[in-house]
VEXPAMI-872897 format. One line per field, with one value per residue (C-alpha): x, y, z; residue in three letters. Coordinates in steps of 0.25 Angstrom, whole numbers, plus 2048, in hexadecimal, padded with zeros to 3 digits. Example, Ala and Ser with C-alpha at 12.3 -4.5 7.8 and 13.67 -1.06 7.14 Angstrom:
<atoms>
c1 831, 837
c2 7EE, 7FC
c3 81F, 81D
residu ALA, SER
</atoms>
This chain:
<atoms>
c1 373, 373, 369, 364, 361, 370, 374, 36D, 372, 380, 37C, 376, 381, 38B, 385, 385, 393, 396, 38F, 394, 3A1, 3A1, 3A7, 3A7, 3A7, 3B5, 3BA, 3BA, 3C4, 3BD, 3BC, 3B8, 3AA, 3AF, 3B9, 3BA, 3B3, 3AD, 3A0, 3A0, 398, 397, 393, 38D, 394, 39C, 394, 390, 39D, 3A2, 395, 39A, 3A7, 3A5, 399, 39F, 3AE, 3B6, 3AE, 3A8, 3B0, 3AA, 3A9, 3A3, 39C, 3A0, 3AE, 3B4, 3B3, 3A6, 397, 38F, 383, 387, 38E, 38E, 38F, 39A, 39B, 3A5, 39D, 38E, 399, 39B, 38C, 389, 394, 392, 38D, 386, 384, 381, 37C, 371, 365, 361, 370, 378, 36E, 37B, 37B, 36C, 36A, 377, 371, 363, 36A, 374, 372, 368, 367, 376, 375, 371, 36B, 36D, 360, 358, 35E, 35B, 350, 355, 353, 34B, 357, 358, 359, 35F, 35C, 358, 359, 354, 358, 352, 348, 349, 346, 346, 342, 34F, 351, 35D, 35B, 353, 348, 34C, 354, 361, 36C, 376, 372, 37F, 383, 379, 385, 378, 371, 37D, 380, 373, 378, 382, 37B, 372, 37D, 381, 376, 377, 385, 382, 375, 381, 38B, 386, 392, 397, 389, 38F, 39B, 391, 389, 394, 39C, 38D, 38D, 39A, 398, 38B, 394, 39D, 392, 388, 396, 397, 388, 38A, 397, 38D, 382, 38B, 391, 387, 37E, 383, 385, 382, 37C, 376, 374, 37F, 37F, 382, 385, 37E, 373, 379, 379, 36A, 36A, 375, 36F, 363, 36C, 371, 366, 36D, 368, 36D, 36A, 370, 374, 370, 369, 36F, 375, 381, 386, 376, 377, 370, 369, 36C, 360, 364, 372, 36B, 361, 36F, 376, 369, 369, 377, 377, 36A, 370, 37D, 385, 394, 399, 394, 395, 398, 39B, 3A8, 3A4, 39B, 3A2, 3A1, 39D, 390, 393, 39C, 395, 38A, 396, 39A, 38D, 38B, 399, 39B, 3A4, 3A4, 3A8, 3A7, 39E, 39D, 390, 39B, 393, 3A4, 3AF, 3B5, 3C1, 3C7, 3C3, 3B3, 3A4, 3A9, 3B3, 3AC, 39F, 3AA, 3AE, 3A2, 39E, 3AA, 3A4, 396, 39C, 3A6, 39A, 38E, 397, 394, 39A
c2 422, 415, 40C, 404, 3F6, 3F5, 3F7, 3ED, 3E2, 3E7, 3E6, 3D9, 3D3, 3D8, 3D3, 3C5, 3C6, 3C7, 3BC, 3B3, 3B5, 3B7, 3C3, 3CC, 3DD, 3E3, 3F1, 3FC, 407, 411, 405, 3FA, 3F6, 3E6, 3E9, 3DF, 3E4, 3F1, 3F3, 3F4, 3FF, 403, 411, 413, 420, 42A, 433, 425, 420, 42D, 42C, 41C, 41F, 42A, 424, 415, 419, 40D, 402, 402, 401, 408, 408, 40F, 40A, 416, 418, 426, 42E, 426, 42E, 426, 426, 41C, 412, 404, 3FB, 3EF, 3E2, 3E4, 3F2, 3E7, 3DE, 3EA, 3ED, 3DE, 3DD, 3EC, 3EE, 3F8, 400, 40E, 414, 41E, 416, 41F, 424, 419, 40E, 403, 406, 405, 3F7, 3F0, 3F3, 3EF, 3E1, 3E0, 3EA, 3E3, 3E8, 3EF, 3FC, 409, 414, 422, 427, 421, 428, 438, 43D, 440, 44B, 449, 44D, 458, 457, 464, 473, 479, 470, 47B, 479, 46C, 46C, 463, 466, 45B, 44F, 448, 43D, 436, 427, 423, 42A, 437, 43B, 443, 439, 443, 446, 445, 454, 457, 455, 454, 44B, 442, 443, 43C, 430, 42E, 42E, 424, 41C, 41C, 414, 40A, 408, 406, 3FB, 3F5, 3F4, 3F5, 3F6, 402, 409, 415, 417, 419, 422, 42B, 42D, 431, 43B, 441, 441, 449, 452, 456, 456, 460, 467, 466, 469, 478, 47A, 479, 482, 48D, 48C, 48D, 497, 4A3, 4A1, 4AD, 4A0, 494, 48C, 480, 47C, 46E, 462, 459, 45B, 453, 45E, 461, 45B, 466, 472, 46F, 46D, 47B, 483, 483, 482, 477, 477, 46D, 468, 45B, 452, 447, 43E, 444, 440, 444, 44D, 45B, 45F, 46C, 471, 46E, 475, 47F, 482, 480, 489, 495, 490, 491, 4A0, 4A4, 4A0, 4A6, 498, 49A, 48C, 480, 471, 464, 458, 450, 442, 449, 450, 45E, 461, 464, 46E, 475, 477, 47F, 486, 48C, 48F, 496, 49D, 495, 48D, 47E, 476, 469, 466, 458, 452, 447, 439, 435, 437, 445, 446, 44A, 449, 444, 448, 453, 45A, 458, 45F, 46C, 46C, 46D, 478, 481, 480, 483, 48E, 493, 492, 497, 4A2, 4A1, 4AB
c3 E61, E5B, E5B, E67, E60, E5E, E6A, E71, E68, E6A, E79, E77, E6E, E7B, E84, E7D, E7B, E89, E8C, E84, E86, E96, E94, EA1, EA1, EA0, EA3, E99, E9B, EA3, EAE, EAF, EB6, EBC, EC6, ED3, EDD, ED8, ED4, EC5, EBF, EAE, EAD, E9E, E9C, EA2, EAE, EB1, EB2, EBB, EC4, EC7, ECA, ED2, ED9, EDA, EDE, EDE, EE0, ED4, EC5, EBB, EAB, EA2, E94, E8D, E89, E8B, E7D, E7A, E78, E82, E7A, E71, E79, E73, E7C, E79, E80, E8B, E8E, E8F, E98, EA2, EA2, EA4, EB1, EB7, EC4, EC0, EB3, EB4, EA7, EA2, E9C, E8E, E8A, E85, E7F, E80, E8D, E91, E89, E8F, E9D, E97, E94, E9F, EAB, EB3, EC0, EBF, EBA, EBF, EB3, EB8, EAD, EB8, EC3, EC0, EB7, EA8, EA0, E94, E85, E80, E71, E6E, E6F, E7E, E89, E93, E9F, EA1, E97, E8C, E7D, E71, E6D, E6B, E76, E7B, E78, E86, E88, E85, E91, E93, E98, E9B, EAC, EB0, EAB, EB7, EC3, ECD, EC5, EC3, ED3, ED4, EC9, ED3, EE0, EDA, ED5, EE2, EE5, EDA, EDD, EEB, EE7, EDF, EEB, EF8, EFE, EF7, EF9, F02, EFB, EED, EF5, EFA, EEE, EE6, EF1, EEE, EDF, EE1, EE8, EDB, ED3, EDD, EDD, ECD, ECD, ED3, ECC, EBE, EC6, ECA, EBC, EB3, EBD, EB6, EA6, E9B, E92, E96, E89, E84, E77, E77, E6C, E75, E7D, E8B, E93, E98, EA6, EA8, EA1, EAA, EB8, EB3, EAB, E9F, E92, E88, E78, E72, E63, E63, E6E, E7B, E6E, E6C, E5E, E5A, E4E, E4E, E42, E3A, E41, E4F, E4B, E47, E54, E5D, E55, E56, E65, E68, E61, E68, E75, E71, E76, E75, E76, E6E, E76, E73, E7C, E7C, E76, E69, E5E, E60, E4F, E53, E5D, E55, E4A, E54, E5A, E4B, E48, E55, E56, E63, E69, E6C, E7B, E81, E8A, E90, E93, E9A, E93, E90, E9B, E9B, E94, EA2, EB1, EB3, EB2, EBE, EB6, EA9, EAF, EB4, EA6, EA0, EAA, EA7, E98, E99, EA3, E96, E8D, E93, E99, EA8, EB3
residu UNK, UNK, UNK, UNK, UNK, UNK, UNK, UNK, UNK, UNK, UNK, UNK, UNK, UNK, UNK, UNK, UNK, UNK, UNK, UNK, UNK, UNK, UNK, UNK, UNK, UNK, UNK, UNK, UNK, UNK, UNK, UNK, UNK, UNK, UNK, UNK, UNK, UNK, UNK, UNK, UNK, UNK, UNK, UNK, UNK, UNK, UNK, UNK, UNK, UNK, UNK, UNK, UNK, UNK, UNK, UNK, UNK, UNK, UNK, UNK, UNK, UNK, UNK, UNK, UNK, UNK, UNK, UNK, UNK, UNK, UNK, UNK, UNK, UNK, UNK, UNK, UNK, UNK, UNK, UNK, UNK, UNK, UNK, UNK, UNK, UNK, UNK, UNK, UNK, UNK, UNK, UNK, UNK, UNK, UNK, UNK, UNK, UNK, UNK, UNK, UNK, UNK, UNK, UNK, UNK, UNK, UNK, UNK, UNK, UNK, UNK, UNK, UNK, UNK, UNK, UNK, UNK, UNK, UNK, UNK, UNK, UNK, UNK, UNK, UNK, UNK, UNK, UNK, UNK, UNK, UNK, UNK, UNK, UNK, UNK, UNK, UNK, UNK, UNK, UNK, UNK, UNK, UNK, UNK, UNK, UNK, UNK, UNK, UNK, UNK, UNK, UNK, UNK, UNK, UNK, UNK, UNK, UNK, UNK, UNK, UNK, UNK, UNK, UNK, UNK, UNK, UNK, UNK, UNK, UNK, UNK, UNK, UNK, UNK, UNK, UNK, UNK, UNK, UNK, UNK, UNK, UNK, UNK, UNK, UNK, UNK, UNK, UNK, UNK, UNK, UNK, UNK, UNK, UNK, UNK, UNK, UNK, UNK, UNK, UNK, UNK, UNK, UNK, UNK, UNK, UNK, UNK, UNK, UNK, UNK, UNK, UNK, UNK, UNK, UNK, UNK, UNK, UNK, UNK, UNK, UNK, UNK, UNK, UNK, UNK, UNK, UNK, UNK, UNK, UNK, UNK, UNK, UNK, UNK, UNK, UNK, UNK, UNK, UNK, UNK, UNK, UNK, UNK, UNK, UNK, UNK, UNK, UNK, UNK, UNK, UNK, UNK, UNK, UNK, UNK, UNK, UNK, UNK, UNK, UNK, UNK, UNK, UNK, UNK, UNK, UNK, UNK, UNK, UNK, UNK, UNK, UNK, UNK, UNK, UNK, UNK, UNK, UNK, UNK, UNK, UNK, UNK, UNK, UNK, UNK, UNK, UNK, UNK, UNK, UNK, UNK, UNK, UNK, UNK, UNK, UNK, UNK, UNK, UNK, UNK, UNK, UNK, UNK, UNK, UNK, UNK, UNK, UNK, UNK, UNK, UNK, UNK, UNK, UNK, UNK
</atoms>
């Protein structure tokens, strides 16, 4: 990541802009956040985004801050994007992952936002190597304190983003309270449904080990007692030394991993070159920080169960 010191004078220097000029927050194209007379929420990036929707329904207009195709953590922030955080409703972002994000809510949030890092426990990173069953190893550390920012690939835990959200949305506009709380319930629903889909799934598999490029996937190794050894760590475009290579490739040939993965907005180099080493082969799986290319976080997740059921040959 870059550094932080630039980032809050381009923050800073936005939010002069605005100002100065009287400039008020536009729409970008995934939709706009100042409709008349809906509730105008910014969602940092996209699970946050999915969760407002499908909390808020329609009488709220959501936008997010990350363009579809972009790598969330590092998200620059430009003036129109600090407009839509000054004139949101609410913000809803995840204090620790995307440094932009955290100071233009530091400098223009106020009272306005709602940080779902503060609803549910996080785990503590993962640098790389065994991630066993919930246990930590590593030093390296997501800027933030250290934490994994990556609960929503655990359905429950994002069930419980929503009901919360719910709430705020509700503390937001009163009178739309019940129709928040009801529509939280029903996502908890699909994503209890999801949750069983991934137990029953992943209960019977002759390997339990994914190698991955990018260490995002520990909150759903530990939902599912899988193991997670990873190339490099929760910074995707991080690169691995020749000794990590090295470790992953003894790893995956230890463990005897079949299939290789990368995620779908990192260039997938790295993995391949462990996937040669290893004779293996490579696939995508999505730790969903970007839109799926297709349908949403639901669908994303079936696909990404279908390939971990391929590759850790599962009956």
């Amino acid at each position: 990541m870059t550094d932080r010191a630039p980032r809050r004078i381009l923050t800073a220097a936005a939010t002069a802009l605005l100002a100065a000029a009287g400039l008020t927050a536009c729409a970008d194209d995934t939709g706009g956040a100042s409709q008349p007379g809906k509730v105008g929420v910014v969602a940092a990036f996209y699970p946050l985004q999915f969760l407002a929707e499908r909390v808020g329904g329609d009488t709220v207009a959501v936008s997010n801050l990350t363009k579809p195709g972009a790598e969330p953590h590092d998200l620059e922030l430009n003036p129109r994007q600090v407009g839509e955080v000054v004139d949101a409703d609410l913000v809803v972002y995840l204090s620790g992952f995307q440094p932009a994000v955290d100071e233009a809510v530091e400098q223009n949030g106020g009272d306005r936002t709602f940080d779902v890092a503060g609803v549910t426990p996080l785990r503590d990173a993962a640098a790389g190597g065994h991630d066993h069953e919930g246990e930590a190893e590593g030093e390296h550390a997501e800027e933030g304190g250290g934490k994994d920012p990556h609960v929503w690939l655990d359905p429950t835990r994002l069930a419980t983003l929503g009901d919360k959200l719910a709430e705020r949305l509700g503390k937001a506009d009163p009178d739309h309270a019940a129709d928040y709380t009801a529509r939280a319930g029903a996502l908890r629903t699909e994503l209890t449904k999801l949750d069983t889909e991934y137990a029953d799934g992943l209960r019977t598999c002759r390997r339990r080990e994914i190698v991955t490029s990018h260490t995002a996937f520990g909150y759903l190794t530990e939902r599912y007692k899988l193991e997670q050894i990873g190339i490099s760590g929760l910074t995707p475009e991080a690169e691995p030394s020749p000794k990590r290579l090295a470790e992953v490739a003894e790893e995956a040939r230890e463990h005897q991993a079949g299939t290789i993965f990368f995620e779908t907005l990192v260039s997938p180099k790295v993995a391949e070159t462990i996937a040669r080493e290893v004779g293996a082969k490579t696939a995508v799986l999505d730790p969903l920080e970007g839109p799926p290319a297709d349908g949403d976080y639901l669908s994303a997740m079936r696909t990404n169960l279908q390939t971990l059921r391929t590759a850790l040959d599962c009956s």
